[in-house]
MARLO-503909 format. One line per 5 residues: number of its first residue (from 1); their letters; for each residue x, y, z of N, C-alpha, C. Coordinates in Angstrom, 2 decimals. Atoms other than C-alpha are relative to their C-alpha. Layout:
N
NUM) a) X Y Z X Y Z X Y Z  ... $
//
This chain:
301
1) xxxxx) 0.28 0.80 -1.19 2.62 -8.36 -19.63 -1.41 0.27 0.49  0.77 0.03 -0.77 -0.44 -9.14 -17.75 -0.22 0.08 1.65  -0.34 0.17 -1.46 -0.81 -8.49 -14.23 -1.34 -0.06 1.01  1.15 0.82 -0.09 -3.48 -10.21 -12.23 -0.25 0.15 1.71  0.26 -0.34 -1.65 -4.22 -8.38 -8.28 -1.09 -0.19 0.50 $
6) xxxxx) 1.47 -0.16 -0.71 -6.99 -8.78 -5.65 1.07 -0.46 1.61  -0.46 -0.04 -1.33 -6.62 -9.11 -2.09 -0.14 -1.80 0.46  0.07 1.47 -0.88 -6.29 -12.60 0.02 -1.02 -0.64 -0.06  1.36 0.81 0.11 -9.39 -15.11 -0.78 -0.75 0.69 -1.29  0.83 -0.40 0.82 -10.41 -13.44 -4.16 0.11 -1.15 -1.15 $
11) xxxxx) 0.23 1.28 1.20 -9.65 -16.49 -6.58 1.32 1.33 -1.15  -0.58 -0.30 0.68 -6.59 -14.74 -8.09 0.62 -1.09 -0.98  -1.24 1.11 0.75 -4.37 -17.92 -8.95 -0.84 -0.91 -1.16  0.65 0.69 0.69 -6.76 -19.80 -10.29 -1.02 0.79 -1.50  0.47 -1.40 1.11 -8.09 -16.51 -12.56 1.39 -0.02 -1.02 $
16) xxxxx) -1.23 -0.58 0.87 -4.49 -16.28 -13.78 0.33 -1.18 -0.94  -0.63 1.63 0.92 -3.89 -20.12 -14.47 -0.96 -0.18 -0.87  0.89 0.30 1.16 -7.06 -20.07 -16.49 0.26 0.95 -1.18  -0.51 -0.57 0.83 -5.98 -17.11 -18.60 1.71 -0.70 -0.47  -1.52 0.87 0.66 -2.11 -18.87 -19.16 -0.82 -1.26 -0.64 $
21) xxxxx) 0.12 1.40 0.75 -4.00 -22.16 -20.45 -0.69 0.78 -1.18  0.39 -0.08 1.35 -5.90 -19.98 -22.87 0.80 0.76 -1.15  -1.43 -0.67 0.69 -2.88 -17.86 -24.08 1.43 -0.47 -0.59  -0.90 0.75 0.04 -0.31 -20.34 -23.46 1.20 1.06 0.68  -0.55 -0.66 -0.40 0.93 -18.03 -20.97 1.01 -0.49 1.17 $
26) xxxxx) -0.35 0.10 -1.59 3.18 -18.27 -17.77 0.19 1.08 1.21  0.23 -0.83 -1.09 3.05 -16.94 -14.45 1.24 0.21 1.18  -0.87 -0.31 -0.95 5.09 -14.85 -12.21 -0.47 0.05 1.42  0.99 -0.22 -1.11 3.62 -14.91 -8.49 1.15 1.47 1.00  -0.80 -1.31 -0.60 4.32 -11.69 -6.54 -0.57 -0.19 1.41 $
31) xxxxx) 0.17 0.80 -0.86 3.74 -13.07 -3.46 1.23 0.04 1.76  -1.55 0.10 -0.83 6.49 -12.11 -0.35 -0.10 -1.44 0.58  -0.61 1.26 -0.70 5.83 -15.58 1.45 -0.10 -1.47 -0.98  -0.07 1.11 0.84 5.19 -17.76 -1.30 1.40 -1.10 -0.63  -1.53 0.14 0.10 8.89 -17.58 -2.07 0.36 -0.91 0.60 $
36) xxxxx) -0.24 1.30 -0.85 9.47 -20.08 0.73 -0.58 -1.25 -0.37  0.09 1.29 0.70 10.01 -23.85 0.02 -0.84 -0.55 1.80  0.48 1.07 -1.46 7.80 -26.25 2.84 -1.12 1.38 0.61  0.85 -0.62 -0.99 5.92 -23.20 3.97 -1.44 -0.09 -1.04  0.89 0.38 0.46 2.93 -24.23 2.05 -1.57 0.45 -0.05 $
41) xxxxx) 1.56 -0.12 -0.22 -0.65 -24.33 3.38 -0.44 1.15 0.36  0.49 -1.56 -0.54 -0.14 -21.28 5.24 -0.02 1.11 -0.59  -0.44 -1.16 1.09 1.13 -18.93 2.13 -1.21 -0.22 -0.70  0.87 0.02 0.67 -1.84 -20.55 0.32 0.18 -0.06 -1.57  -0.75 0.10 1.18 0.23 -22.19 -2.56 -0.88 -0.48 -1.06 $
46) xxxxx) 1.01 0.32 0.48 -2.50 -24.02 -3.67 0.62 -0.52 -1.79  -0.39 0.68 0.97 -0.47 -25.38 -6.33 -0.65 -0.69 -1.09  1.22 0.67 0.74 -3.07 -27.68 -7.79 -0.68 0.92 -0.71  0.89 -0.81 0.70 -4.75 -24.66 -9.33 0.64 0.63 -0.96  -1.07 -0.28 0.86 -1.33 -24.06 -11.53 -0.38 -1.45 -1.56 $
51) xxxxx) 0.49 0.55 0.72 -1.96 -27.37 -13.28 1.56 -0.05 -1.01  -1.05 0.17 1.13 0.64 -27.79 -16.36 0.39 1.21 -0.28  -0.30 -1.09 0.22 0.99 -23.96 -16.20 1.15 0.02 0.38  -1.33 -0.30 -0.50 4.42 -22.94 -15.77 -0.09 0.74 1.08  0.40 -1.12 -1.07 4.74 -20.67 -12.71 1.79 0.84 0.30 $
56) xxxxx) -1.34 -0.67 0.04 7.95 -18.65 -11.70 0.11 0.44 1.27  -0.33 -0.73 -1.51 9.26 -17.24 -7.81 -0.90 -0.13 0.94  0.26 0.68 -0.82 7.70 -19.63 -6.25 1.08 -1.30 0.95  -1.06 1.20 -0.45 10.06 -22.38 -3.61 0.97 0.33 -0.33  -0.60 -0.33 0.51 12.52 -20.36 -4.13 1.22 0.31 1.11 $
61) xxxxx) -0.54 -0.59 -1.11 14.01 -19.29 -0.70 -0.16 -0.70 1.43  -0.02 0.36 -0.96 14.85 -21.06 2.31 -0.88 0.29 1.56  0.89 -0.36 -1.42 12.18 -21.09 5.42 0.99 0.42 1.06  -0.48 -0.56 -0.89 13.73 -18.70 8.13 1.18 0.66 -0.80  -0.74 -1.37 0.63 15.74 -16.33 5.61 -1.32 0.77 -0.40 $
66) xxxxx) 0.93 -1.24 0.65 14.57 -13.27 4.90 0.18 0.89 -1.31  0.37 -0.71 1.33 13.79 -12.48 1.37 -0.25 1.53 -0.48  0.39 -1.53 0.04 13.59 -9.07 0.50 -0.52 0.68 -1.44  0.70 -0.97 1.37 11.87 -6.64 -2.05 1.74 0.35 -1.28  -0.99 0.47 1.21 15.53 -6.41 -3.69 0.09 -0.87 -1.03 $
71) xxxxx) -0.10 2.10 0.15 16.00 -10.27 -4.01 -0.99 0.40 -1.55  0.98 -0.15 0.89 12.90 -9.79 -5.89 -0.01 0.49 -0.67  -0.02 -0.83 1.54 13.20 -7.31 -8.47 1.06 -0.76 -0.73  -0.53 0.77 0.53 16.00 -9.32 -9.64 -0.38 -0.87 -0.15  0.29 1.29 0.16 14.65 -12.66 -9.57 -1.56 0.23 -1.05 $
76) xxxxx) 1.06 -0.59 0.88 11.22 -10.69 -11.44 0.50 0.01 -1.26  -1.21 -0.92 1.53 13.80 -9.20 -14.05 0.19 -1.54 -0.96  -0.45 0.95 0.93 14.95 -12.61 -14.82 -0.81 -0.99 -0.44  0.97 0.83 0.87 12.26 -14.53 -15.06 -0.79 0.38 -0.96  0.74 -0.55 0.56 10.33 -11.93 -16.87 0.50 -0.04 -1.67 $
81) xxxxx) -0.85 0.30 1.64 13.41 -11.68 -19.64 -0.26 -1.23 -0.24  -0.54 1.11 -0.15 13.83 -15.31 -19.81 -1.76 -0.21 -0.65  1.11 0.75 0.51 9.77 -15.73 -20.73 -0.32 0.71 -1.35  0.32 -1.21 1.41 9.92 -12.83 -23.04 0.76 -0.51 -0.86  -1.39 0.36 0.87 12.95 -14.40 -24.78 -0.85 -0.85 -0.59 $
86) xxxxx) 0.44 1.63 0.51 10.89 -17.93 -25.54 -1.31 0.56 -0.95  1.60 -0.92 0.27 7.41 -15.30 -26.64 -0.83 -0.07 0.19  1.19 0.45 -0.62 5.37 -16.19 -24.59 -0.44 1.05 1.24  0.61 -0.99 -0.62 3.29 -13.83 -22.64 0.30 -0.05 2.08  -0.26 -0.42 -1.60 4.15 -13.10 -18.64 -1.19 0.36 0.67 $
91) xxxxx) 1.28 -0.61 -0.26 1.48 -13.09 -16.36 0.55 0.31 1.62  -0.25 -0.11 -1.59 2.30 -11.21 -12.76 -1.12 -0.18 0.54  1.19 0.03 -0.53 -0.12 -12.77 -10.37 0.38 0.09 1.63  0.11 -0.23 -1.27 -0.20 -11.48 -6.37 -0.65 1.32 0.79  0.77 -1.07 -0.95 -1.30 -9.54 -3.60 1.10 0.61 1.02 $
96) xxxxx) -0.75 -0.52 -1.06 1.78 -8.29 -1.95 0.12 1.25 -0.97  -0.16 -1.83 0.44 1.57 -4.09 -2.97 0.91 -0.23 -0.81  -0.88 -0.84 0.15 4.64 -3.21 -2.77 0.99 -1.49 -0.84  -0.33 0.87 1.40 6.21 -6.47 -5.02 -0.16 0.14 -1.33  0.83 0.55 1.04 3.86 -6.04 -7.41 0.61 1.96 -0.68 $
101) xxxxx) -0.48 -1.18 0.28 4.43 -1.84 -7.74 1.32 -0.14 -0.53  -2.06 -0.20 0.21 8.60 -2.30 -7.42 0.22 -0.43 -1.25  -0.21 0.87 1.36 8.64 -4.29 -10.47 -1.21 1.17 -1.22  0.39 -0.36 1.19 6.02 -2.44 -12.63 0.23 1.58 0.29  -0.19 -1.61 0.09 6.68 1.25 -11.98 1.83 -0.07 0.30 $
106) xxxxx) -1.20 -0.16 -0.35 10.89 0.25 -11.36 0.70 0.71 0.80  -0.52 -0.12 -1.14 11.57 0.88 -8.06 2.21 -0.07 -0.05  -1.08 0.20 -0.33 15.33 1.87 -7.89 0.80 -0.03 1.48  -0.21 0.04 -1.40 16.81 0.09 -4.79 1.38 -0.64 0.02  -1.52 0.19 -0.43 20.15 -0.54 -3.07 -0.23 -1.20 0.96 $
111) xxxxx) 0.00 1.32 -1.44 20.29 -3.97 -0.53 0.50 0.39 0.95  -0.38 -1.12 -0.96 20.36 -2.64 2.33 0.35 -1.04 1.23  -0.57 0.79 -0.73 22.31 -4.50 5.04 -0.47 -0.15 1.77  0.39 0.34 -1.82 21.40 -5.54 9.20 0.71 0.81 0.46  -0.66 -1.34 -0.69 22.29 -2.68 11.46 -0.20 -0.59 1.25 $
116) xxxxx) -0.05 1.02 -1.00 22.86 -5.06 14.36 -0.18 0.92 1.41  -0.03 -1.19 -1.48 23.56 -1.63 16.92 -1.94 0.57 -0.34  1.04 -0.36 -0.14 19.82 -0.74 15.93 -0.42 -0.53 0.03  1.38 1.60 -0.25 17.99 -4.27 15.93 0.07 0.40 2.06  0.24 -0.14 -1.09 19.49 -4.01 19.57 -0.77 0.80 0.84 $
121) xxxxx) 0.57 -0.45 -0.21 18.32 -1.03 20.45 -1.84 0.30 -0.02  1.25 0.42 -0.03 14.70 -1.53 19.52 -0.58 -1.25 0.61  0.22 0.66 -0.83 14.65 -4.52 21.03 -0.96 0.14 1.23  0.92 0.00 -0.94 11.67 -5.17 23.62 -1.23 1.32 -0.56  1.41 -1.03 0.46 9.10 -2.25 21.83 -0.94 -0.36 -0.37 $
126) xxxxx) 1.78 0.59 0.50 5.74 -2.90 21.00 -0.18 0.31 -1.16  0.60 -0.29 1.37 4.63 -3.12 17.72 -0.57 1.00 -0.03  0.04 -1.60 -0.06 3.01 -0.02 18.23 0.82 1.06 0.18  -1.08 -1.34 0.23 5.88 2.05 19.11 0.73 0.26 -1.07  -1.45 0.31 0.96 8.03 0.62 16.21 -1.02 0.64 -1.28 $
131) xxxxx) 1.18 -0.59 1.00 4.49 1.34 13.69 0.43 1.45 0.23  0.32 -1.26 -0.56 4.53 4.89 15.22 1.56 0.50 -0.44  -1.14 -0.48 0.42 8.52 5.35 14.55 0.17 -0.23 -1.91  -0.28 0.08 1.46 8.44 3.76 11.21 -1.09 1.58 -1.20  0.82 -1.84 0.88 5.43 6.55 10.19 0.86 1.18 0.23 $
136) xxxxx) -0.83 -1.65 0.14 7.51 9.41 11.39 0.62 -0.12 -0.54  -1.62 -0.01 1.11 10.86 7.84 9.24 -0.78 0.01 -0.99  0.43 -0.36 1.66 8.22 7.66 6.33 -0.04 1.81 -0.35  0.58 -1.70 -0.34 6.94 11.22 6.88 1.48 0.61 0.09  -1.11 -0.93 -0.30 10.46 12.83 7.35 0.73 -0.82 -1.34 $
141) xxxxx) -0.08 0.39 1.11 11.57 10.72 4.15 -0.41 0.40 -1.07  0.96 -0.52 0.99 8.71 11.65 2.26 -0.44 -1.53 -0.81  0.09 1.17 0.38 8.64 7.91 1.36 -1.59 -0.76 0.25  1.11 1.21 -0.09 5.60 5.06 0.59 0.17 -1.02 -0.55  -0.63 1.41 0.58 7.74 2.38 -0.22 0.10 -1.28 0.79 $
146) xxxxx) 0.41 1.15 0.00 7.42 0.08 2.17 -1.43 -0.37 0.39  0.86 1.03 -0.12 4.64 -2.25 2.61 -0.43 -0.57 1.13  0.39 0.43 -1.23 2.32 -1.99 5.14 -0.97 -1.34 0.16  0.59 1.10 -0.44 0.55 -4.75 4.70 0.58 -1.46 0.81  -1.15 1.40 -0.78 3.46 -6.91 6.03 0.53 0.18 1.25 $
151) xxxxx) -0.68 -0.30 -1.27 4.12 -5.06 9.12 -0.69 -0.19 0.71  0.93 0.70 -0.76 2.37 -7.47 11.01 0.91 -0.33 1.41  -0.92 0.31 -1.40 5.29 -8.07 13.77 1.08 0.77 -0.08  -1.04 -1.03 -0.53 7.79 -6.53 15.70 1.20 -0.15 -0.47  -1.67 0.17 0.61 10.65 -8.34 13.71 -0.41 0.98 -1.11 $
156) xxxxx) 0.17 -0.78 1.81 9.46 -6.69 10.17 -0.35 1.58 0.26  0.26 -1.00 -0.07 8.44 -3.58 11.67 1.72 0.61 0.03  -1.80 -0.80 -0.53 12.12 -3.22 13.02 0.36 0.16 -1.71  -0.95 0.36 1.13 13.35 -4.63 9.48 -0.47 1.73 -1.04  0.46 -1.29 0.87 11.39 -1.68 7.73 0.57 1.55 0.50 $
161) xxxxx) -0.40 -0.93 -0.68 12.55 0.74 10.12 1.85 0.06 -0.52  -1.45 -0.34 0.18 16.25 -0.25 9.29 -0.11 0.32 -1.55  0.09 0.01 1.92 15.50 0.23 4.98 -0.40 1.23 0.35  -0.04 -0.80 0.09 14.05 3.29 5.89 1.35 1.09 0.47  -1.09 -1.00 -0.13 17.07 4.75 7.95 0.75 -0.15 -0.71 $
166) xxxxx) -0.91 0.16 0.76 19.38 3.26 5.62 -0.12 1.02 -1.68  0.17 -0.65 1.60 17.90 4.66 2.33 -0.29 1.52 0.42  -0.18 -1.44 0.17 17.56 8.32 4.02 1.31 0.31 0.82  -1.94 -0.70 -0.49 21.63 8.36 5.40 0.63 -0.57 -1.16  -0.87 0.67 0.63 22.47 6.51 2.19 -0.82 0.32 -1.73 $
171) xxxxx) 0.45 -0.53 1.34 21.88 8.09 -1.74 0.44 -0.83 -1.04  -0.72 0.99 0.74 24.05 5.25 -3.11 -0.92 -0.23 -1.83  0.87 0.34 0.93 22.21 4.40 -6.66 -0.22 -1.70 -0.17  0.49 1.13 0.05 20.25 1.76 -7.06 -0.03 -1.10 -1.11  -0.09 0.98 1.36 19.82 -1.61 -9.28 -0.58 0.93 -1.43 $
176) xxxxx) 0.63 -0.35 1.39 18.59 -0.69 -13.07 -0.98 -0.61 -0.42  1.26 1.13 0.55 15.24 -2.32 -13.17 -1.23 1.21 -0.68  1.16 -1.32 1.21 12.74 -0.56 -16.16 -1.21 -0.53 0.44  1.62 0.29 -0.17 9.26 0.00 -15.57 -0.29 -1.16 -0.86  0.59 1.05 0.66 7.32 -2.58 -16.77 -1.36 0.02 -0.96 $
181) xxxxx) 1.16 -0.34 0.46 4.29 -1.86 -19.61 -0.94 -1.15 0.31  0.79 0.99 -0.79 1.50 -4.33 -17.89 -1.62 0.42 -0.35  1.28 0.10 -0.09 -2.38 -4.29 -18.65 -0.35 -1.03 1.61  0.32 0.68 -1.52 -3.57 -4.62 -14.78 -1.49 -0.14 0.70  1.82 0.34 -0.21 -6.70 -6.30 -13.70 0.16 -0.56 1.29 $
186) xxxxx) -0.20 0.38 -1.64 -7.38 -6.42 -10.16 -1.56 -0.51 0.19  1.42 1.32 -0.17 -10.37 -9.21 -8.70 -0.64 1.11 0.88  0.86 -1.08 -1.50 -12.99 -6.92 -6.76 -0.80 -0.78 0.06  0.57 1.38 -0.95 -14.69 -9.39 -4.48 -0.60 0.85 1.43  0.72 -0.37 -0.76 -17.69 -7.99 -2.53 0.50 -0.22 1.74 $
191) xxxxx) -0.63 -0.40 -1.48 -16.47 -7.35 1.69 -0.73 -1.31 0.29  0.14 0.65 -0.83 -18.62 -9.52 2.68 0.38 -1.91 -0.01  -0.86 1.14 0.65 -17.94 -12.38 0.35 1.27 -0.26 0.35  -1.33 -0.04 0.00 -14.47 -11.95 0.91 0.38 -0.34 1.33  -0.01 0.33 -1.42 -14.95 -12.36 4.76 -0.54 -1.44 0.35 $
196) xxxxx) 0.51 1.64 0.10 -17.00 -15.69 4.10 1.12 -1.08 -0.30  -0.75 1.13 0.35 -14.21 -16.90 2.02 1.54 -0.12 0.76  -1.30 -0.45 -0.82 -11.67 -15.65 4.31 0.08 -1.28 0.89  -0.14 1.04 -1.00 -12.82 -17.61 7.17 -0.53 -1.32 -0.43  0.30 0.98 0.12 -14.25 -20.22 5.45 1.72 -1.17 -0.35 $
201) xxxxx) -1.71 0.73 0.54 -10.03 -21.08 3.81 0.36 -0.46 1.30  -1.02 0.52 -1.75 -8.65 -20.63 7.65 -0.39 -1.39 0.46  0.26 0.94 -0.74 -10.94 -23.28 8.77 0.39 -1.35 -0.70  -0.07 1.25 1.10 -10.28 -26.16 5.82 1.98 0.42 0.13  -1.34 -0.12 -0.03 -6.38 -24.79 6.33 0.39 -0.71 1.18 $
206) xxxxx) -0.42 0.74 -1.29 -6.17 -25.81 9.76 -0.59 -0.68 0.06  0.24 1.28 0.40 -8.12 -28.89 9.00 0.57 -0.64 -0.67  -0.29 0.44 1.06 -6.18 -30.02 6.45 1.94 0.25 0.11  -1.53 0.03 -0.63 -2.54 -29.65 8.56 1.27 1.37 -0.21  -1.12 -1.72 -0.45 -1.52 -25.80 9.13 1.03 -0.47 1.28 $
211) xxxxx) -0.59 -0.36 -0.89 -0.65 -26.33 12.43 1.37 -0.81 -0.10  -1.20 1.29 -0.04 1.53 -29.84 11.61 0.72 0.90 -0.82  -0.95 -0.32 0.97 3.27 -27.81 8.76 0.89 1.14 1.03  -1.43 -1.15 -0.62 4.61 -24.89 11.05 0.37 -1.13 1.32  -0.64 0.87 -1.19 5.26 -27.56 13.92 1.41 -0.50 -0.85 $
216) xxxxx) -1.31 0.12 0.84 7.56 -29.25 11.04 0.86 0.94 -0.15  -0.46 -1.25 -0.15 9.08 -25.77 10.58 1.02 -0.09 1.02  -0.61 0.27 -0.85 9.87 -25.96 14.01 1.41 -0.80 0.09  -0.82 1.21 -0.46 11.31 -29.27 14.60 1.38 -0.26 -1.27  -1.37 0.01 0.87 13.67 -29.07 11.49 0.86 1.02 0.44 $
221) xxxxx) -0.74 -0.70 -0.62 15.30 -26.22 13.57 -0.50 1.55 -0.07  0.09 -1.46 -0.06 13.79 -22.93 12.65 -0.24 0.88 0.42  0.56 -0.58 -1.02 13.61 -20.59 15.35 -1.73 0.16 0.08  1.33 -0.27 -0.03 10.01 -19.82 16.69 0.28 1.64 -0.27  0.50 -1.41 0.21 10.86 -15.73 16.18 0.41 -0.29 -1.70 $
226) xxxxx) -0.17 0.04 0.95 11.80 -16.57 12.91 -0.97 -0.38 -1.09  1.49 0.07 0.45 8.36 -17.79 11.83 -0.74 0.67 0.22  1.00 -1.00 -0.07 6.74 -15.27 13.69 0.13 0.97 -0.68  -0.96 -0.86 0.62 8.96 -12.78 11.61 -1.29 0.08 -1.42  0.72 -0.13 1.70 6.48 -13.93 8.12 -1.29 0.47 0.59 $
231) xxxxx) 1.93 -0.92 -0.43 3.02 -12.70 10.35 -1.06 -1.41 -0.56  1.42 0.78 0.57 -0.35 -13.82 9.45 0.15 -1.95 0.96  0.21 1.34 0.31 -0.87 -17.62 9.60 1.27 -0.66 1.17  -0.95 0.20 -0.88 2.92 -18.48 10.84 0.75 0.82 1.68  -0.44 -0.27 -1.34 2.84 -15.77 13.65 -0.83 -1.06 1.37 $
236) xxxxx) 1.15 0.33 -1.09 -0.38 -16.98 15.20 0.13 -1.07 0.61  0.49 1.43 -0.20 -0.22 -20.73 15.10 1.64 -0.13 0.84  -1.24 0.74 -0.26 3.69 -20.85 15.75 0.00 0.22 1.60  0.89 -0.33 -1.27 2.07 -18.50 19.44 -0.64 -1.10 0.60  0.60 0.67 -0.53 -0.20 -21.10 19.55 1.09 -1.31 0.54 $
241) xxxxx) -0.23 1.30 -0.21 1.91 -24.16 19.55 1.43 -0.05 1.12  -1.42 -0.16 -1.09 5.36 -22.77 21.82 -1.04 0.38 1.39  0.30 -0.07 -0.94 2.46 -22.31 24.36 -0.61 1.84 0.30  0.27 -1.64 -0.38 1.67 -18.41 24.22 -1.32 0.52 -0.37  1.37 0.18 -0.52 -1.87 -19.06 23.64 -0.58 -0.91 -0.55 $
246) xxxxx) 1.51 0.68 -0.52 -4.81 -20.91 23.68 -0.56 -0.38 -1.80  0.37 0.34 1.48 -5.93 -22.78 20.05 -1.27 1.05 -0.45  0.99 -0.56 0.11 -9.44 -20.57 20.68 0.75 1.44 -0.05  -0.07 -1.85 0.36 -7.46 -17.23 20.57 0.55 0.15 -1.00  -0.76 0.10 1.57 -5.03 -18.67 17.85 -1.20 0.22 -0.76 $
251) xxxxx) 1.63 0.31 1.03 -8.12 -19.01 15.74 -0.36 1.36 -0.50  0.85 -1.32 -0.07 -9.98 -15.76 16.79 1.03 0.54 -0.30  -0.84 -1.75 0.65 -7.12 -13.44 16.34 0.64 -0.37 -1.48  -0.68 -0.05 2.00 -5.70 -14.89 12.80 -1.02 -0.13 -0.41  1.49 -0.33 0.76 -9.35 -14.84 11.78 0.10 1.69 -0.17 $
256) xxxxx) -0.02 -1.93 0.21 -9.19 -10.72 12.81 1.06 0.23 -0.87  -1.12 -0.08 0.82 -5.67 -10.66 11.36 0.10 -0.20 -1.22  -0.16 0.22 1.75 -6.42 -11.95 7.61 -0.99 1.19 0.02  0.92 -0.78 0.52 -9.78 -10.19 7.76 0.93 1.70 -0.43  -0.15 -1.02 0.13 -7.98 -6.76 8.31 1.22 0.14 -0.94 $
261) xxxxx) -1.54 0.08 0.85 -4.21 -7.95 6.23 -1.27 0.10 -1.47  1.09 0.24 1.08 -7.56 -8.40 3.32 -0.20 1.39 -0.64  0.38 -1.35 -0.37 -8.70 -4.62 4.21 1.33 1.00 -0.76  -0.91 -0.98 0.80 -5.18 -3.20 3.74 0.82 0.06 -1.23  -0.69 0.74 1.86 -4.33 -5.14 0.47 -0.76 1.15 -0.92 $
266) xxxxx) 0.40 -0.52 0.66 -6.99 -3.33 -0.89 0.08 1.56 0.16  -0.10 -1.44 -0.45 -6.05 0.48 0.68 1.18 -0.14 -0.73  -0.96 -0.47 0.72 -2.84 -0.11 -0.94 -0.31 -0.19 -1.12  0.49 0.03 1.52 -4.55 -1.20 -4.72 -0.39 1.26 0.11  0.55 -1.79 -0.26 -6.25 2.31 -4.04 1.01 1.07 -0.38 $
271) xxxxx) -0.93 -1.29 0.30 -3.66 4.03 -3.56 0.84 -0.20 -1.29  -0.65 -0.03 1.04 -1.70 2.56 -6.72 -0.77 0.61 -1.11  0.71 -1.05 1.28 -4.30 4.10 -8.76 -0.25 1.45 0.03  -0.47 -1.33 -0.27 -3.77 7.48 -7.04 1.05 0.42 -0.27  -1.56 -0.27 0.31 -0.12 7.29 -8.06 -0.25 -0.38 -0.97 $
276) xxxxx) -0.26 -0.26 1.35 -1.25 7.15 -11.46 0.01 -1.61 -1.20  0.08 0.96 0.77 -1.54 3.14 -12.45 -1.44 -0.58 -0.22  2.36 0.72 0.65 -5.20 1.86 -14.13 0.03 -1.43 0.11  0.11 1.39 -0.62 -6.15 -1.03 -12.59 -1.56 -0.26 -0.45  1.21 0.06 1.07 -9.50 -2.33 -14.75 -0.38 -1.06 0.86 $
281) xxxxx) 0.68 1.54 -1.15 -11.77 -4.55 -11.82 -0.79 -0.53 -0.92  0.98 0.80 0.45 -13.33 -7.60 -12.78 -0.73 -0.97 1.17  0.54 0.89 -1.41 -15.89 -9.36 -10.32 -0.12 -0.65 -0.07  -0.59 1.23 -0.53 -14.84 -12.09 -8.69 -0.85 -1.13 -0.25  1.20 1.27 -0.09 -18.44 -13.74 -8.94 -0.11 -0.38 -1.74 $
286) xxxxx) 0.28 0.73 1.16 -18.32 -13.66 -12.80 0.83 -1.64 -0.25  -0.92 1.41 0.59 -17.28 -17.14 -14.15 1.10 0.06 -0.75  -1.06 -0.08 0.43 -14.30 -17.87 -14.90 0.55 0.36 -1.50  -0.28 -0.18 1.20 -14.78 -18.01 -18.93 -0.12 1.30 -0.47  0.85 -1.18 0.08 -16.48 -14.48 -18.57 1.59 1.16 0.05 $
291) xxxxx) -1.08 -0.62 -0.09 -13.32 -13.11 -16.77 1.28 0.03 -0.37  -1.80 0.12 0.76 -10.54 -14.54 -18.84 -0.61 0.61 -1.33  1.04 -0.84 0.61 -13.14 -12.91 -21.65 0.46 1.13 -0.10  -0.32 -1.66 0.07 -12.88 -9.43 -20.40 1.56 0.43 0.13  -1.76 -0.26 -0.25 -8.79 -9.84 -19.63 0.08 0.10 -1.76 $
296) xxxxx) -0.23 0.26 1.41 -9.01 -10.82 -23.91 -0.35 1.56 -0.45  0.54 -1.09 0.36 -11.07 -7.83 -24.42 0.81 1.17 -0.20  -0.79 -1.17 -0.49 -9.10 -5.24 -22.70 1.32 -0.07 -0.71  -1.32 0.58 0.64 -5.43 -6.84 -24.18 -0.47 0.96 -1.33  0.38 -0.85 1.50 -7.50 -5.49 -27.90 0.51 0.86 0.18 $
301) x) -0.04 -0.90 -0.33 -8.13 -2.59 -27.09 1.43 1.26 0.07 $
//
């Protein structure tokens, strides 16, 4: 397998779909909100840059359920067998960490169920207190399994908080998913570049009908905490549009909010190569024929 990382605005999908047309490969996206069907512009499906490529765990999961890193290793497993079966090469392409880890180092995990007496109790805390509890349950765990780049709100902070108490009062054994052998090439895309193309996407996103897509969201029934629940993109705008602020702060703060969700994509690639996985950068500015090139190269080797 191939596996194809960079952080938010590096030109991953379109890096990966050009390597599958020259391989005759297909693609897995590792992706936590992509999974959702209708949530679109704001996940940054960008579809059009797939082309006749096959793609895999994408539209897969109902807007306002919550998908989980389980879900996923199974639904990985099977698409992964299922491409290996036909012999055709697997390409994992995303930027969610801890997706992308669970699946290639085989994360053994148990589904861990809603603890309804502790949602209550946390109830009304600030994202900072719930951040600040979830570090001490890591730290008294000894755990770095979940995924901070997603603990962007006070629903997912809770949700992480209940996976952690659950998996240290509960030893149960977990699914049987095998590491995965993967040649992994992650996009390194200069800070500042990456901040150009950051805000340059937001602005052509919400030109081009962010806000109408989570309004639809809405109006087909799906709670407003239930959108704020995915962060980024759907916390801000769904804020903006129930009235809880101002289109100029929506803007400014999911502008700060990708820039820094950008920041910790890449603190967690870091750290996967401190835990021992080789991640081989290719820059973002070479051309495309250059960098499906050095992916050929490295495969030799």
């Amino acid at each position: 397998m191939i596996t194809i990382l960079g952080p938010t605005a590096s030109g991953k999908t379109p890096f990966a779909a050009a390597l599958a047309r020259r391989i005759g490969g297909e693609i897995i996206s590792a992706d936590s909100r992509q999974v959702y069907r209708r949530m679109d512009i704001g996940t940054g499906k960008d579809l059009d840059d797939y082309g006749e490529v096959p793609y895999h765990l994408i539209d897969i999961a109902e807007p306002g359920t919550k998908y989980n890193l389980f879900q996923y290793q199974h639904d990985f497993l099977k698409a992964y067998e299922d491409i290996r079966s036909r012999g055709v090469t697997p390409i994992l392409c995303g930027g969610t960490g801890l997706y992308l880890e669970a699946v290639l180092k085989g994360y053994q995990l148990a589904p861990v169920p809603e603890n309804k007496q502790l949602r209550a109790s946390l109830e009304g805390k600030s994202l900072e207190e719930l951040t600040q509890m979830l570090v001490e349950l890591k730290r008294k765990n000894g755990t770095n399994m979940h995924n901070k780049t997603d603990v962007d709100s006070a629903q997912r902070a809770i949700r992480a908080i209940e996976i952690e108490l659950f998996n240290g009062e509960n030893q149960q054994e977990g699914a049987q998913i095998p590491p995965i052998d993967s040649v992994i090439i992650g996009v390194d895309i200069d800070r500042e570049e990456r901040r150009r193309k950051i805000s340059r996407r937001l602005k052509q996103r919400l030109e081009t009908g962010m806000v109408e897509e989570v309004k639809a969201l809405l109006d087909s029934g799906i709670p407003a905490d239930d959108l704020i629940y995915y962060g980024l993109e759907y916390k801000f705008v769904t804020e903006y549009i129930i009235g809880k602020t101002t289109y100029e702060e929506m803007y400014r703060s999911l502008e700060i909010a990708i820039h820094q969700f950008a920041k910790r994509q890449m603190t967690w690639f870091r750290g996967m190569e401190r835990r021992g996985f080789t991640i081989h950068w290719v820059d973002a500015m070479m051309t495309m024929e250059e960098k499906v090139d050095e992916v050929l190269r490295l495969m030799r080797m």
